[in-house]
C-alpha positions in Angstrom: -9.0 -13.5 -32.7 -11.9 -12.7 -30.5 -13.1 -15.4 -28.2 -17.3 -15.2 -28.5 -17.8 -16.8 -25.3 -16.2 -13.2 -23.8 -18.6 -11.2 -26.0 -19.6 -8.1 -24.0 -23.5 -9.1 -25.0 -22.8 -11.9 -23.0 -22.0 -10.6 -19.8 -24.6 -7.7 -20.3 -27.1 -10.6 -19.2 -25.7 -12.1 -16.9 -25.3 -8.9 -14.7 -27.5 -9.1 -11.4 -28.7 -12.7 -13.3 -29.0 -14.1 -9.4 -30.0 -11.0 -8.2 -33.6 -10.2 -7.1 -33.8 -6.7 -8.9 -36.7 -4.8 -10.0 -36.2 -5.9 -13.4 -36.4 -9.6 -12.0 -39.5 -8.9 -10.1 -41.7 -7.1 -12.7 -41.5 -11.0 -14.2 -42.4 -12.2 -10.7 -45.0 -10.0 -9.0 -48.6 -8.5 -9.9 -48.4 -5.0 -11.1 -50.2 -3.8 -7.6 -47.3 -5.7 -5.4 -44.4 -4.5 -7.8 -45.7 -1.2 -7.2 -45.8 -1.1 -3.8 -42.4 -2.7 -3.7 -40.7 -0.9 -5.8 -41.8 2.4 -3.9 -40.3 1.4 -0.9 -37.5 0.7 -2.5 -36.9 3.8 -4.6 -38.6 6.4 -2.7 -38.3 4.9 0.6 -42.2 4.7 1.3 -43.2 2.4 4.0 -43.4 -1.4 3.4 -46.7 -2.8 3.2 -47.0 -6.0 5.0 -49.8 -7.1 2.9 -47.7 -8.3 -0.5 -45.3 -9.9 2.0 -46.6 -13.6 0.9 -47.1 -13.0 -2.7 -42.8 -11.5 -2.5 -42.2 -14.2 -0.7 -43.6 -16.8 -3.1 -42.3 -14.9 -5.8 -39.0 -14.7 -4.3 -39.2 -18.8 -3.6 -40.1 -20.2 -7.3 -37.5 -17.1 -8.5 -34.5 -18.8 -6.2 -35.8 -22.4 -7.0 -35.2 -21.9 -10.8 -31.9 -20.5 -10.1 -30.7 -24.0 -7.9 -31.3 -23.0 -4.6 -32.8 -25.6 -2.1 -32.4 -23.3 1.4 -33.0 -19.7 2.4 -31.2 -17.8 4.8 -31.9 -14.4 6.4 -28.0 -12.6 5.7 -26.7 -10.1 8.6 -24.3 -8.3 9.8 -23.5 -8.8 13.5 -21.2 -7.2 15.4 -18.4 -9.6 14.9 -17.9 -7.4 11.6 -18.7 -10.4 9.3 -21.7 -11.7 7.6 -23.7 -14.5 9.2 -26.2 -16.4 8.0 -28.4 -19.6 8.8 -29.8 -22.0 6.5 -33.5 -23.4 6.1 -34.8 -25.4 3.7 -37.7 -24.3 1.9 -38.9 -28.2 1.8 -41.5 -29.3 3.9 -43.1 -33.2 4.2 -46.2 -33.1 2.7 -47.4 -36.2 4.6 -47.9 -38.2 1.5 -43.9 -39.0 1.4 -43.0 -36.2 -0.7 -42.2 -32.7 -0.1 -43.5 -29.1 -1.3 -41.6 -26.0 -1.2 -42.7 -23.6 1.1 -41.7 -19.7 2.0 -44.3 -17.2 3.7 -44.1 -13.7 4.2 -43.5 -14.2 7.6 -40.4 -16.1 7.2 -39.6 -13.6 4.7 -40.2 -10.1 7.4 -38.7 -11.8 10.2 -36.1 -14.7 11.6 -35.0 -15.8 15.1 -31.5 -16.9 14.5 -30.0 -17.8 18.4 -28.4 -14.6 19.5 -26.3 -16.1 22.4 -23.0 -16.6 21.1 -23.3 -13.4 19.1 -21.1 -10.3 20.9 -23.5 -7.8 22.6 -21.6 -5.7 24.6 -24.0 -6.1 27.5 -27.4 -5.8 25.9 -28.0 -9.5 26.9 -27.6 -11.6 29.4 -25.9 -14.8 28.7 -28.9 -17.0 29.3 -30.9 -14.3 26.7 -30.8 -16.5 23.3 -33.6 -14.6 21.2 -32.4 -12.1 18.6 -34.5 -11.7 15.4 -33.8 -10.3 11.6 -36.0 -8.3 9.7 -35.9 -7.8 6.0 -34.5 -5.0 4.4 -36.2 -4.3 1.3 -34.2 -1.5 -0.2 -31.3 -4.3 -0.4 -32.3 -7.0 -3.0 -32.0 -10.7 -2.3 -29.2 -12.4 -4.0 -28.8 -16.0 -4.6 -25.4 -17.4 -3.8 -23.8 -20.8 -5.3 -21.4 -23.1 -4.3 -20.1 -26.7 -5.2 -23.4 -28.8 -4.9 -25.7 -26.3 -4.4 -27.1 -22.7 -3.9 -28.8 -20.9 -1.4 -30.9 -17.6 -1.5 -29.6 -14.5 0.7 -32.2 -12.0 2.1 -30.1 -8.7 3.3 -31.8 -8.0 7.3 -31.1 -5.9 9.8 -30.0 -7.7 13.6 -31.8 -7.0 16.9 -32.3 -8.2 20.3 -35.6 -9.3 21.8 -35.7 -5.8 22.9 -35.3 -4.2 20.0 -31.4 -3.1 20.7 -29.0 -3.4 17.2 -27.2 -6.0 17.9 -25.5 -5.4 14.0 -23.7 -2.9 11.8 -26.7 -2.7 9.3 -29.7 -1.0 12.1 -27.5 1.9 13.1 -26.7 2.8 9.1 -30.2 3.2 8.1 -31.0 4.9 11.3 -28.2 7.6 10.5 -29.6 7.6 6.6 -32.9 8.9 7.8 -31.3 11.3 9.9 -29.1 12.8 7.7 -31.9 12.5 4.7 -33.7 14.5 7.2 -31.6 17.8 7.5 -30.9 17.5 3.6 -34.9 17.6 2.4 -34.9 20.6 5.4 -32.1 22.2 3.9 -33.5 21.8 0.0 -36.4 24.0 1.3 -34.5 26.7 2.6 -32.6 26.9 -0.5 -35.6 26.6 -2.8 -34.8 23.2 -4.2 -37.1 21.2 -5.8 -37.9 17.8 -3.9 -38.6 15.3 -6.8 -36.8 12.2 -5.4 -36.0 10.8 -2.2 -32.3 12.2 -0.8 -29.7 9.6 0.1 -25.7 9.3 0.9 -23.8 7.8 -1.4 -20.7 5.4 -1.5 -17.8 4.4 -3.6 -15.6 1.9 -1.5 -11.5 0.3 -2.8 -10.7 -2.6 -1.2 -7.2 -3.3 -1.4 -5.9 -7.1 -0.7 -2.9 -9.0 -1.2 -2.8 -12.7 -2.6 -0.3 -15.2 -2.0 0.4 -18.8 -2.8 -2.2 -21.0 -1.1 0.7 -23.3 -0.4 2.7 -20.9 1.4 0.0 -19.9 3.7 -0.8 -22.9 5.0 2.6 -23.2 5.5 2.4 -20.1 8.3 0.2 -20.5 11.4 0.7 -16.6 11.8 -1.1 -16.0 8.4 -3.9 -18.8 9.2 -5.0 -17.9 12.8 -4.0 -14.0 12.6 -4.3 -13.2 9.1 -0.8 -11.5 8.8 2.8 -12.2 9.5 4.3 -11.9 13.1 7.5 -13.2 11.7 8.9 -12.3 8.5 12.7 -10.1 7.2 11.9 -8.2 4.5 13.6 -8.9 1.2 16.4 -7.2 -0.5 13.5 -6.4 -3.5 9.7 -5.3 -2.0 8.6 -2.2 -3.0 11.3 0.4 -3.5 11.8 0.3 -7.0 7.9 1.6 -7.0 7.5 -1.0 -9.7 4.4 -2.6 -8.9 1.6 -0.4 -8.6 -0.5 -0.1 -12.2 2.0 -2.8 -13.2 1.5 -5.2 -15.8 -1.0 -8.0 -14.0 0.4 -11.1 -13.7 -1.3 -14.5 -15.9 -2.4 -15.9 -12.8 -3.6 -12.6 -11.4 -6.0 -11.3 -13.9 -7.2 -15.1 -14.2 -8.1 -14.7 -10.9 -9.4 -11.4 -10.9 -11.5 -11.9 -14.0 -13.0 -14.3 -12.3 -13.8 -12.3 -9.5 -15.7 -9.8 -12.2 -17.9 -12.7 -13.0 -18.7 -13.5 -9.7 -19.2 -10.2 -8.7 -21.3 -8.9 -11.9 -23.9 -11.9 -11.6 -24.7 -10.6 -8.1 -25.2 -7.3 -9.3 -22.0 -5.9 -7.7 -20.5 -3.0 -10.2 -17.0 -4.1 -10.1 -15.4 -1.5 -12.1 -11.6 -1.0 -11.6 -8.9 -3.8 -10.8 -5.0 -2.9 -10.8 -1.9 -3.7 -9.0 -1.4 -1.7 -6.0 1.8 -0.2 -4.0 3.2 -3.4 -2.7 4.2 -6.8 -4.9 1.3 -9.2 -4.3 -0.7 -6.1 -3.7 -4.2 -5.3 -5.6 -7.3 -3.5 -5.5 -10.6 -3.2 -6.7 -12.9 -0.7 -7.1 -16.7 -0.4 -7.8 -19.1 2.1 -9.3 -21.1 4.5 -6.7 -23.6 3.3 -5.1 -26.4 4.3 -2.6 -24.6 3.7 0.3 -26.5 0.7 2.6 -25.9 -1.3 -1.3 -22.6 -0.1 -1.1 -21.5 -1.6 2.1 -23.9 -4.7 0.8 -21.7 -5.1 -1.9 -18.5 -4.1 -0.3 -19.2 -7.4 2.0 -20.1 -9.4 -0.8 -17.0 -8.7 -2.3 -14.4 -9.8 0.3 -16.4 -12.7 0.6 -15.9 -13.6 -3.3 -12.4 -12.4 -3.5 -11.9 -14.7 -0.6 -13.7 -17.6 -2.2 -12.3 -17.5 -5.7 -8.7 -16.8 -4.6 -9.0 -20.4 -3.3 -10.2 -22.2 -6.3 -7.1 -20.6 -8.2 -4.9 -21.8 -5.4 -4.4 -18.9 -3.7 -5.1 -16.7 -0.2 -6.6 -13.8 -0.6 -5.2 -11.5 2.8 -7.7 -8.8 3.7 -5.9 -7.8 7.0 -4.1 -4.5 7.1 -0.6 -5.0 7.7 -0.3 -8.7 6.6 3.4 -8.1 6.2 5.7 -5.4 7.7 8.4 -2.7 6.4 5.7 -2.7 2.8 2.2 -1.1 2.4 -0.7 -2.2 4.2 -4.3 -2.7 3.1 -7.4 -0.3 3.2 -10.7 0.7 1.5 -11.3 4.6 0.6 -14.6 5.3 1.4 -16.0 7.6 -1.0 -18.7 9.4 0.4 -21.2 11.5 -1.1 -25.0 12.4 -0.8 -27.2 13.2 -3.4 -30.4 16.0 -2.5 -33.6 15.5 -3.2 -33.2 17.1 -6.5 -31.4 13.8 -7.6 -27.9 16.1 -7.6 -24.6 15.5 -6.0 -24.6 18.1 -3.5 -21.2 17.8 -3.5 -20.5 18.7 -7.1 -19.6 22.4 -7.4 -22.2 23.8 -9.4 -23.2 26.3 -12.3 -24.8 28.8 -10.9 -24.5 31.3 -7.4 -27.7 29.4 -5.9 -25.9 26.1 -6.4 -22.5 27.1 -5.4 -24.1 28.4 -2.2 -25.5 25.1 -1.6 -22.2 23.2 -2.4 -20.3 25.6 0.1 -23.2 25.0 2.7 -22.4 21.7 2.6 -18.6 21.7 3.0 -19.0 23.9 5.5 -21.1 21.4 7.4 -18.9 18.8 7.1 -15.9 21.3 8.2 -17.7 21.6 11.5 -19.0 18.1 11.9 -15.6 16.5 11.5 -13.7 18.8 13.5 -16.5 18.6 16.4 -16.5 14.5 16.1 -12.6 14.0 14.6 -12.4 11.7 17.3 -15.5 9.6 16.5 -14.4 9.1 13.0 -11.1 7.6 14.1 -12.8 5.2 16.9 -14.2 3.9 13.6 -11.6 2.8 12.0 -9.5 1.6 15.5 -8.9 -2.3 15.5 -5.8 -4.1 16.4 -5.0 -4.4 12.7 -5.2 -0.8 11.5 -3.1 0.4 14.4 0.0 -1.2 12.3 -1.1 0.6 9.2 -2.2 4.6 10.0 0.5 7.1 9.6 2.2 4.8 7.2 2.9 4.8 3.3 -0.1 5.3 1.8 -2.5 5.0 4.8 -3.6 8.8 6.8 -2.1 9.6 10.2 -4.8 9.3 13.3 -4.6 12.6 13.3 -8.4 13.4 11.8 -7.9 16.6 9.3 -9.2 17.8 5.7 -7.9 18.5 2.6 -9.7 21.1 0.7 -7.2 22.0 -2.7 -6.0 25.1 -3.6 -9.1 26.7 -4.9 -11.5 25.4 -2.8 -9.4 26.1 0.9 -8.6 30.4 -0.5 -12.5 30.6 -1.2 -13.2 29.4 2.5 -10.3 31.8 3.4 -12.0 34.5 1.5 -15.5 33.6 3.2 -13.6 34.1 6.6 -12.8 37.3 5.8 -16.3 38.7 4.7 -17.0 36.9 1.3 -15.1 35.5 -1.8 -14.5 37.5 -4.3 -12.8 35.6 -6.9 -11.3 32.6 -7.4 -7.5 31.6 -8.4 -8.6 29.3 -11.2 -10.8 31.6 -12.7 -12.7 35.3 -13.0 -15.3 36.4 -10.5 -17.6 33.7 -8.9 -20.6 34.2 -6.3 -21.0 32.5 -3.3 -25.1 33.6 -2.7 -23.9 36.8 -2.3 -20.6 37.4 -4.0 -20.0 37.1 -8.0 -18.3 34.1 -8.4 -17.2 32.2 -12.0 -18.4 28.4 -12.5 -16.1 26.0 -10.3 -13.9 23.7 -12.2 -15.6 19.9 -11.6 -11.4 19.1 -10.7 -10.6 21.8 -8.3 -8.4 19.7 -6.3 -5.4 17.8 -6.4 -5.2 14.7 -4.6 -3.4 14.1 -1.8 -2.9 10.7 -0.1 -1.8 11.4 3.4 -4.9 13.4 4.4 -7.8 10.9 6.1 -10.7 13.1 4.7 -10.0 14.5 0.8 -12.4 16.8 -0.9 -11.6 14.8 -4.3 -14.1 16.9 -7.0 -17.4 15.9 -5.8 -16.8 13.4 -2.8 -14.6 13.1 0.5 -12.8 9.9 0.4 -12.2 9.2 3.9 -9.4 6.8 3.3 -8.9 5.4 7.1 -11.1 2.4 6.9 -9.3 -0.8 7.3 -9.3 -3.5 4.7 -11.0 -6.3 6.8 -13.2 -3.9 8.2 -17.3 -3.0 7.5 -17.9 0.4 6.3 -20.7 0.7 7.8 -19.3 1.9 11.8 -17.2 5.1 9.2 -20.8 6.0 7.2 -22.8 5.7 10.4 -20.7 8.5 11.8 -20.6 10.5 8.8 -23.9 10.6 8.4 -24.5 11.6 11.8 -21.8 14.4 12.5 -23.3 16.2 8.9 -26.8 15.7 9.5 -26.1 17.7 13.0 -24.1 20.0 11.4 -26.6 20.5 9.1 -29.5 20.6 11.6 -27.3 23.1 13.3 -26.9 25.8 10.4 -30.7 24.8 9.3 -32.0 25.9 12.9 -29.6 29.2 12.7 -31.3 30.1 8.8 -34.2 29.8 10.2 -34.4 31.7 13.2 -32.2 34.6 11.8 -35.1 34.6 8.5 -38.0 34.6 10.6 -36.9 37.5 12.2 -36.3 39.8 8.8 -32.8 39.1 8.1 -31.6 38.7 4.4 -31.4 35.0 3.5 -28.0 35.4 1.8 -26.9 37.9 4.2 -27.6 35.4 7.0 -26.3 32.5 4.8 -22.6 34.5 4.7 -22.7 35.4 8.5 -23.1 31.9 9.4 -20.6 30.4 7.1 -18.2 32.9 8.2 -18.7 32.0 12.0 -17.9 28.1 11.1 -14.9 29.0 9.4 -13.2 30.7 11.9 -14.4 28.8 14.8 -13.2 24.9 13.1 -10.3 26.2 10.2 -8.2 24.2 12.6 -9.1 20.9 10.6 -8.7 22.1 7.4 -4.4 21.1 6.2 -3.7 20.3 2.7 0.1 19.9 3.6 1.8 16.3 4.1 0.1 14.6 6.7 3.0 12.4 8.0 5.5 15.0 8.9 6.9 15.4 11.9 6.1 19.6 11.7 2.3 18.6 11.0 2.4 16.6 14.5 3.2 19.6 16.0 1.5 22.0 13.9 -2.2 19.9 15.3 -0.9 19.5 18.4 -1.0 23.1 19.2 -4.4 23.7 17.1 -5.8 21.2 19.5 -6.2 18.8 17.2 -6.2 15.0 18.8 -3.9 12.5 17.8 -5.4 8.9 18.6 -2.5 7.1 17.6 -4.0 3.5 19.3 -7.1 1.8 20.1 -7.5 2.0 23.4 -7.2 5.9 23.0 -9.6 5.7 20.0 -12.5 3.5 21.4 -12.8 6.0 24.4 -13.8 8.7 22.2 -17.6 6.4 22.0 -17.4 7.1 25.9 -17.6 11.1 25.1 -21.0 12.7 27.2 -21.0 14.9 23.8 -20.9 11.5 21.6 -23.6 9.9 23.7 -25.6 12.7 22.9 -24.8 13.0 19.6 -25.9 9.6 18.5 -28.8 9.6 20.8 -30.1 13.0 19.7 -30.3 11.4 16.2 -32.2 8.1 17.5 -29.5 6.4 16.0 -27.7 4.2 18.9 -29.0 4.9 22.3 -26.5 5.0 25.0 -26.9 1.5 26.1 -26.0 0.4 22.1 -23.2 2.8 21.9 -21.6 1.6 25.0 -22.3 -1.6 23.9 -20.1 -1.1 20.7 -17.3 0.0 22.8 -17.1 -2.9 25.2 -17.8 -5.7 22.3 -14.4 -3.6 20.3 -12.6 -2.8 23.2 -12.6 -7.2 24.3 -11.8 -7.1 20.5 -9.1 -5.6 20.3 -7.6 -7.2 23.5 -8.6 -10.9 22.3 -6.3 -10.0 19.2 -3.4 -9.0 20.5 -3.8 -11.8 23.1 -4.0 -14.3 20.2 -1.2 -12.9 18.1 1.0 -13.2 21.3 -0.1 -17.0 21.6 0.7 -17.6 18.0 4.2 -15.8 17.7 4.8 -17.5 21.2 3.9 -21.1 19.7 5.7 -20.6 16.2 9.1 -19.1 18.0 9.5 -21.6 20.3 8.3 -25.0 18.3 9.1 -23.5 14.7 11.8 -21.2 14.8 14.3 -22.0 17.9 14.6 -25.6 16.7 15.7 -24.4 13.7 18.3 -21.7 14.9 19.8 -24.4 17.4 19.8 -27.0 14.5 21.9 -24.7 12.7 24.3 -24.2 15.7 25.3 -27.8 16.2 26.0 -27.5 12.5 28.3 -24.7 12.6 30.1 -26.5 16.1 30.7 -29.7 14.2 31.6 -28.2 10.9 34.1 -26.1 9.6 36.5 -24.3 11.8 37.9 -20.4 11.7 37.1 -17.4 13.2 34.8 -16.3 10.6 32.4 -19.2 11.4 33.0 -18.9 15.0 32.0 -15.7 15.1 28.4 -16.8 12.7 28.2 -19.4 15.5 28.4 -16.5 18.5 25.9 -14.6 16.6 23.6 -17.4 15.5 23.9 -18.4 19.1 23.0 -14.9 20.6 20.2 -14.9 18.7 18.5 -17.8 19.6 18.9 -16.6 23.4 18.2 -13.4 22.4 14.8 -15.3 20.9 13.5 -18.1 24.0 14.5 -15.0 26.5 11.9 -12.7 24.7 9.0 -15.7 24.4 9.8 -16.1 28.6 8.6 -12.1 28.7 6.0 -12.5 26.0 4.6 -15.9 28.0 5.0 -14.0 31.5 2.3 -11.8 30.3 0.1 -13.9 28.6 -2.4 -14.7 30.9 -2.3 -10.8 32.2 -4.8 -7.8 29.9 -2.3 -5.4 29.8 -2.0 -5.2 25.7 0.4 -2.6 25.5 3.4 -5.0 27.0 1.6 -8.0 25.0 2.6 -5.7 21.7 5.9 -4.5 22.9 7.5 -8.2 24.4 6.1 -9.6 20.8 8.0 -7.1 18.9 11.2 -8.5 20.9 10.4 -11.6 19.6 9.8 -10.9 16.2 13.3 -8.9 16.5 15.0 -11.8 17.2 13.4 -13.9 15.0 14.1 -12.1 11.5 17.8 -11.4 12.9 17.7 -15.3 12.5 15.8 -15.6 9.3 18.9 -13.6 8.0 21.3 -15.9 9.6 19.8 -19.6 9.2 20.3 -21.4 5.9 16.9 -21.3 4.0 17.2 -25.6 3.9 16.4 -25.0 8.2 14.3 -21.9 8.2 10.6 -23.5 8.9 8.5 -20.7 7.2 8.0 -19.4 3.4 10.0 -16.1 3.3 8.2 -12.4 1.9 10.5 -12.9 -1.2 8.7 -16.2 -1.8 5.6 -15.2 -1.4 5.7 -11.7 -2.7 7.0 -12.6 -6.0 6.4 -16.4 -6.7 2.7 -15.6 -7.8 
């Protein structure tokens, strides 16, 4: 029987119900302001200061109908959360009443204090004033909780002298860039301009959920989002079980939920599975333009967060929240679409458009191997250092994965133009006769951090708690050089007589041979592939530290600054605010483990010991008590290292006298009786979902 309150009717209207869209505001606005609006929305045109009053007042009466009492400008600073501060939109009217009020002004631009936000420098301590500026092209959103709701206006973050002081400035500073070199690149290639260009962006997030019971049971899970103690079971994830299983009652409960949530704010939640590891899921939403897309992405760990709770569990967005199973990431999807309103990444029809698709792969080819260290200082944090190079997660070794067909045409371009293709006949590369491309050319394959996947490179090093926006900004960057770079040499080469396709083929060529280095479509965890990049030259950031440096690069610097999209003094900025980052982690895992070892676990391994001395005699349970025993030594010696170094910044020895602990530890967790052990188990919460 078919329940009609989950007609599909139904949740057709309520998607994007508390959503400022443009349907919302034709309802809302004049016909002159909508206009307006709308064109800086969709085509990008300039925002015209003048409607700002009659949005805001819009906006205002729109929000009060939907519950909400208080508005708040919603960022994203460099803590890589959302922040957001709330004002009513009461004011006395001196007759003891009140009257709602929201100007334009307050709309444009907030002064949140800016002194206890991380800026790497750019202030001084005693500096407080940082301001937000709407970002139209992002619609406000109105969020509810218990008791009330409250209306959300996506800004941007900056300091009183103009430096980002956020994640969102930087991203739509590297859109225009790279926007730029496509609409360039459309006129070289004859392509008709009828829309504005833009990147585009599909991110997964993967999570787990356990028991809100058990995790408030574990300190390690509250205050560092993963485990620093736990054995792994005798069941996890070997019998490959899990992943695409059947969802659990409680689960889909929960993530249906989620759907709701996520639908009525206009999110396009689209896919919802198991993943690789028991208590493991993922989501996935429908393509977006990418500053949305990381919107949304944002929007949704806060709502998985938030509704995991009212169904009384924790949702865990860190990477490795438990070791010796999977870890947690988003694949970020990237794409751009011209200024023809196509995929540029989309093999095409036609010779023109396949000489436009290689173009582009070509550009990326030599951006990412140029930059492959700037992508993985993207994804560096404490957290994703325990996850790359395992299971599903890439190595940090920054290559490509072309397919089959797509990495022997490149290897035919190298050697003076493709001739034919091994799926099919002939096919033309501008020059060449070459067959349509199949839309699937490619297989997929999970240990490579960049994947040509049919018509998008899902970049698949991003960690699960973090922002997309730091990965994007660099993409968008390294291709709109790359693409500035073989735009410049087209140009100069046509202007002085030479053949456009000739000149097209000749370029190509060169960026072939000069970056197939990057380019591996074997298995990216093998020993053989270490070497292999190794003696290409290929670098292999395995940790942070290494990682972050690569934002210290004279080449990066320039890079970024060329593009006017961080200036030195932000990019350095970004490395000393994730650099203390990553140091403060480490520093507060090692206070944690230190803590729960000493007042958790030791008391419950010595308990046990004066059990086995006053209990039953015989070898066998001497020789538990010796062991036991050992252990427990083994265990308070190790917290003596860890606490030696604890008030020292040497991370590196933090991470390796903590994995001594931990050693010790889940020896004892397989030793003490479960009646004494002080902490939920994996196998509990795994499994008891």
């Amino acid at each position: 029987m078919i329940n009609p309150n989950h007609s599909l009717a139904g949740r057709e209207e309520q998607f994007a119900e508390n959503v400022f869209s443009l349907k919302t505001m034709r309802n809302y606005l004049s016909e002159r302001t909508y206009k307006s609006l709308a064109a800086t929305i969709v085509n990008g045109s300039a925002l015209n200061s003048t409607i700002a009053d009659e949005v805001a007042d819009a906006m205002k009466t729109w929000a009060i109908e939907k519950g909400a009492t208080h508005f708040t400008h919603w960022f994203q600073p460099l803590t890589g959360i959302t922040a957001e501060k709330h004002d009513s939109f009461f004011m006395p009217d001196r007759e003891g009443g009140v009257l709602a009020q929201f100007s334009g002004k307050e709309l444009i631009q907030g002064e949140p204090d800016a002194s206890s936000f991380p800026s790497g420098g750019l202030r001084a301590t005693f500096e407080a004033r940082g301001y937000t500026a709407w970002d139209p092209t992002s619609p406000a959103f109105v969020k509810d909780f218990d008791g009330g709701s409250v209306l959300c206006i996506p800004t941007i973050f900056c300091g009183y002298h103009g430096d980002a002081l956020d994640k969102k400035t930087p991203l739509l500073r590297s859109q225009r860039a790279l926007c730029e070199q496509l609409e360039r690149m459309a006129k070289l290639f004859n392509v008709p301009c009828t829309t504005r260009a833009c990147a585009t962006l599909g991110p997964e997030q993967e999570y787990f959920l356990v028991d809100l019971a058990f995790y408030k049971e574990r300190p390690d899970l509250i205050q560092c989002g993963r485990t620093l103690f736990g054995r792994r079971p005798a069941r996890h994830q070997q019998l490959e079980d899990h992943y695409f299983g059947n969802i659990k009652p409680r689960v889909i409960s929960f993530m249906a939920e989620v759907d709701r949530e996520l639908w009525r704010l206009g999110v396009p939640a689209k896919t919802r599975h198991n993943e690789v590891a028991p208590a493991q899921f993922e989501i996935a939403p429908v393509y977006e333009e990418q500053n949305l897309a990381i919107d949304h992405n944002m929007i949704t760990m806060m709502v998985l967060q938030e509704v995991a709770a009212r169904h009384g569990l924790a949702c865990l967005l860190h990477e490795k929240p438990f070791a010796g199973v999977n870890g947690s990431g988003k694949h970020n999807n990237w794409a751009v679409s011209g200024p023809d309103g196509k995929n540029w990444l989309t093999p095409g029809s036609t010779p023109h458009d396949n000489a436009k698709f290689l173009t582009m792969i070509a550009a990326i080819i030599k951006g990412v191997d140029t930059f492959a260290g700037v992508l993985r200082a993207t994804v560096a944090t404490a957290g994703n250092d325990h996850r790359l190079g395992a299971n599903e997660a890439p190595p940090a070794i920054i290559s490509i994965f072309l397919g089959e067909q797509l990495t022997d045409i490149f290897e035919q371009i190298e050697k003076d133009g493709a001739k034919s293709s091994k799926k099919a006949g002939v096919i033309e590369v501008g020059v060449s006769t070459i067959p349509p491309l199949p839309r699937d050319a490619t297989d997929r394959n999970r240990t490579s951090p960049m994947a040509f996947t049919g018509n998008k490179f899902e970049f698949r090093a991003v960690g699960s708690s973090q922002s997309c926006a730091g990965t994007n900004v660099a993409m968008n960057t390294i291709v709109a050089w790359a693409l500035d770079e073989i735009c410049s040499e087209l140009e100069a080469a046509t202007s002085k007589g030479e053949d456009f396709n000739a000149a097209l083929r000749r370029i190509l060529k060169a960026i072939v041979r000069k970056h197939k280095r990057v380019l591996f479509d074997g298995d990216g965890y093998s020993d053989a592939w270490k070497k292999e990049a190794a003696k290409r030259g290929l670098p292999n950031l395995a940790f942070t530290p290494a990682a972050l440096d690569e934002l210290l690069n004279p080449g990066v610097v320039d890079l970024f600054d060329r593009y006017q999209v961080l200036s030195k003094r932000e990019l350095h900025s970004r490395y000393e605010i994730y650099a203390e980052t990553y140091a403060k982690t480490i520093a507060m895992e090692s206070g944690c483990a230190l803590r729960m070892a000493r007042t958790m676990i030791a008391p419950a391994a010595m308990e046990y010991v004066a059990l086995l001395g006053g209990g039953a005699k015989g070898p066998a349970v001497t020789k538990l008590a010796k062991r036991v025993n050992a252990a427990t030594n083994a265990l308070l010696a190790a917290c003596d290292r860890l606490e030696a170094l604890a008030e020292g910044h040497d991370s590196s020895r933090q991470i390796a006298a903590m994995r001594e602990v931990r050693e010790a530890a889940d020896e004892l967790e397989g030793l003490v009786p479960e009646s004494l052990w002080p902490l939920p188990g994996y196998g509990e919460m795994f499994f008891l979902l």
